[in-house]
Backbone as numpy.savetxt, mean C-alpha at the origin, in Angstrom:
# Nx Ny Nz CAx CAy CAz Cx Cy Cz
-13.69 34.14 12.43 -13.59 33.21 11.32 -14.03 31.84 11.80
-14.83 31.64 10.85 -15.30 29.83 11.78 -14.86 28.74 10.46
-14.37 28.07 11.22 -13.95 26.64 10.72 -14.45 25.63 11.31
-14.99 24.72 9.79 -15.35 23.86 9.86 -14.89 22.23 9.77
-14.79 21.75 10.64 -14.19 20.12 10.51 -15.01 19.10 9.98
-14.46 18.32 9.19 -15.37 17.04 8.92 -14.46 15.82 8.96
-14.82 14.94 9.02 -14.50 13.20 9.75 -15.06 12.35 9.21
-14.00 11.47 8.42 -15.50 10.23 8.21 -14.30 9.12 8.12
-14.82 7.93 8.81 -14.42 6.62 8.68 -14.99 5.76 7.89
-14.39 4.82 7.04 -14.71 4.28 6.05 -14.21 3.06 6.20
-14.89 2.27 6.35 -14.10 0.12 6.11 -14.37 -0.36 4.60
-13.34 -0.65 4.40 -13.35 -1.98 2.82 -12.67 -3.14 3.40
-13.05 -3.80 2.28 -12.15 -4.86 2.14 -11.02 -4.95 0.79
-10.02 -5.39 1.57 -8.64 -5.45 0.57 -7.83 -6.98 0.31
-8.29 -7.42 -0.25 -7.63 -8.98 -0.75 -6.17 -9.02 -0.61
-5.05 -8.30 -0.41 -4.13 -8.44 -0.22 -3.52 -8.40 1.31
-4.34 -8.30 2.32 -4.15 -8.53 3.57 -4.47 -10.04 4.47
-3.00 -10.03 4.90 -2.75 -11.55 5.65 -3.36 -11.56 7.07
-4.24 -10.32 7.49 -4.97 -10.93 8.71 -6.90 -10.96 8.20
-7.34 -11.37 8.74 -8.49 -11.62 8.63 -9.49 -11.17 9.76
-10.81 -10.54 9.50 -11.59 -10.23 10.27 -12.52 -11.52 10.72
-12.97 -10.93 11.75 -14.01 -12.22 12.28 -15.21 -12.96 11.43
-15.74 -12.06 9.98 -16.45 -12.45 9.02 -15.89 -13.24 8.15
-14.14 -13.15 8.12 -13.50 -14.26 7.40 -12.96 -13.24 6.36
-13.42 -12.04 6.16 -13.10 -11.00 4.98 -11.83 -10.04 5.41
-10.94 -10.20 4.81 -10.16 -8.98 5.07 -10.60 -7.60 5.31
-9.98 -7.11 6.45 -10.33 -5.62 6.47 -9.59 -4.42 6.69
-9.80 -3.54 5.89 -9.01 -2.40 6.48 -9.70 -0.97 6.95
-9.29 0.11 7.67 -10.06 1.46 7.95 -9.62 2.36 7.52
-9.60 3.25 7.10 -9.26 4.63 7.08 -10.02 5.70 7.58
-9.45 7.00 7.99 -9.84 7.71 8.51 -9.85 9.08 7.92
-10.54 10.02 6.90 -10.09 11.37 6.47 -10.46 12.47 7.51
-10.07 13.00 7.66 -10.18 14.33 8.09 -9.64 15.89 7.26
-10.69 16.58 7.07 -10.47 17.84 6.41 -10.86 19.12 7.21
-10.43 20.42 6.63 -11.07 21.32 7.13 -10.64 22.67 6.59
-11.33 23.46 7.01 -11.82 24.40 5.47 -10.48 25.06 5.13
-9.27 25.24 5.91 -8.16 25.80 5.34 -7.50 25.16 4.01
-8.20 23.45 4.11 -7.53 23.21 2.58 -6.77 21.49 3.25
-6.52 21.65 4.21 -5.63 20.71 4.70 -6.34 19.26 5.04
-5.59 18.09 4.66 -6.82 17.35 4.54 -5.52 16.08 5.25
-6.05 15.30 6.46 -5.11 14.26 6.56 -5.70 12.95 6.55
-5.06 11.62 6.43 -5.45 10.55 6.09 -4.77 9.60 6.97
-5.41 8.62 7.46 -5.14 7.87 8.77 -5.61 6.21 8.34
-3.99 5.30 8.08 -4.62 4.02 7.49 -4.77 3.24 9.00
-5.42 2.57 9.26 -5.54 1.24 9.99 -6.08 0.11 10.35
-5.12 -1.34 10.35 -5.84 -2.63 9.88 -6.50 -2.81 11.08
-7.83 -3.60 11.23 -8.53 -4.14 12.27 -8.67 -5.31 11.69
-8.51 -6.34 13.02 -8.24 -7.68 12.69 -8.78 -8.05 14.12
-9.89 -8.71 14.42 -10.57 -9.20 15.12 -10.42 -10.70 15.69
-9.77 -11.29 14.52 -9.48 -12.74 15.01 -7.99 -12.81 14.49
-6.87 -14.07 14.79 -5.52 -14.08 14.45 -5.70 -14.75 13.44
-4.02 -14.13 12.79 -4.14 -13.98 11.71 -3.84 -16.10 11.56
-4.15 -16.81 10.05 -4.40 -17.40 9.66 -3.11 -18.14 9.32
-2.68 -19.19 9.86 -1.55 -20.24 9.62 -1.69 -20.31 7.85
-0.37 -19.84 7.22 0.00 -19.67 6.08 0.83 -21.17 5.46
-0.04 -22.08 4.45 0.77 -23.04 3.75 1.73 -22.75 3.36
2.26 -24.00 2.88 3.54 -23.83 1.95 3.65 -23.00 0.91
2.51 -23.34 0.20 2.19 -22.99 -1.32 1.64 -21.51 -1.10
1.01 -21.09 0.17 1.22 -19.50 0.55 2.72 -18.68 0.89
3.71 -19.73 1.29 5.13 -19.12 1.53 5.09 -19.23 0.36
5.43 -20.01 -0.37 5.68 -19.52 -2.09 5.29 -18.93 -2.60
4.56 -18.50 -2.59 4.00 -17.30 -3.32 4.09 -15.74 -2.96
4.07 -16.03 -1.59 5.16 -14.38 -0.72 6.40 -14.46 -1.45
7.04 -15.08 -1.43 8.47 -15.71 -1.50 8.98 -15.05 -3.16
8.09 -15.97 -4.08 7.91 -15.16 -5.43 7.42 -13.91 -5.46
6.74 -13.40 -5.13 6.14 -11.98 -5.02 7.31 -11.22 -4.78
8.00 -11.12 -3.39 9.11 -10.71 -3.24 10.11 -10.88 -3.89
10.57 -11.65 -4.19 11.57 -11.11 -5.50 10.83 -10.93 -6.74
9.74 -10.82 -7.35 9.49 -10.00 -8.52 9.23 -8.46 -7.89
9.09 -8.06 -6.95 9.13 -6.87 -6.11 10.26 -6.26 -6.43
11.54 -7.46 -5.89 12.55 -6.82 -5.78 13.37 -6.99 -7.16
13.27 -7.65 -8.11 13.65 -7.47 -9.63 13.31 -6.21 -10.25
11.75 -5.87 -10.03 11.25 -5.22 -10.69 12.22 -3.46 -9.85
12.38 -3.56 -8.71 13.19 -1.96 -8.18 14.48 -1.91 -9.03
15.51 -3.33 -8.85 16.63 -3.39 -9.54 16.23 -2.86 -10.50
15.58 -3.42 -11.91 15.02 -3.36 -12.99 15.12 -1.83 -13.61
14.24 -1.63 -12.35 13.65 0.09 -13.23 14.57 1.19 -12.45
15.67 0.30 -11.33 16.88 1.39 -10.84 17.67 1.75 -12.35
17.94 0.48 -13.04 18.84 0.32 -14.65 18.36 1.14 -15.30
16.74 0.99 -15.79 16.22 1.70 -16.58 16.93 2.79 -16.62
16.25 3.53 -15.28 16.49 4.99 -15.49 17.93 5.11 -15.29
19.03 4.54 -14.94 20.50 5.25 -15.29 20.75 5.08 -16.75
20.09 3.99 -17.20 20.39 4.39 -18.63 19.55 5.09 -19.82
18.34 5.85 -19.20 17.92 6.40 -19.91 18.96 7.92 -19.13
18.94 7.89 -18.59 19.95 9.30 -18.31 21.00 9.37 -18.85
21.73 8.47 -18.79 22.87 8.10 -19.67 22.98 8.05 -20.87
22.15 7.67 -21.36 21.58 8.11 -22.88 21.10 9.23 -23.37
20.24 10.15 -22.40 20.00 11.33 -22.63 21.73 12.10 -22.61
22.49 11.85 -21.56 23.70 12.80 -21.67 25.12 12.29 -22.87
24.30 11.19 -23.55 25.97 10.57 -24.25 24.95 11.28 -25.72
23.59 11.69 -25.89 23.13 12.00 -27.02 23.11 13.91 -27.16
23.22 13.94 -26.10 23.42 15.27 -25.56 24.73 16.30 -25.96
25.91 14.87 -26.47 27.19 15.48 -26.26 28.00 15.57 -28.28
């Protein structure tokens, strides 16, 4: 039985990454690998060529906000769904 492997590395760029490549562009890699049984794995990793970039104020603020609308939004939709369950079982009864 012969099996066949395939490999391919792929670079983009992703605007939401706080290190920076030496072109000034964010970058990231990935790696797929497949092979003919079906099984297919995926390999993320950042390359960052130069350090990363002294972050303003007005960049902490905005992490800062991000993170808690992050974390509102988990609270948020933890509620949701107990009370859509809760509603499904009090309509249930």
């Amino acid at each position: 039985m012969a099996v066949s492997a395939m490999t391919t590395t792929l670079d983009f760029n992703a605007g939401n990454t706080a290190t920076r490549s030496a072109s000034g562009a964010p970058a990231q890699q990935f790696q797929v690998a497949g092979n003919a049984g079906g099984a297919v794995t995926v390999e993320f990793s950042s390359t960052a060529a130069a350090p990363a970039e002294q972050l303003t104020e007005d960049d902490k603020l905005a992490l800062t906000l991000d993170d808690l609308a992050y974390r509102s939004l988990l609270l948020g939709f933890g509620f949701l769904t107990i009370g859509i369950i809760s509603g499904a079982v009090w309509a249930n009864e």
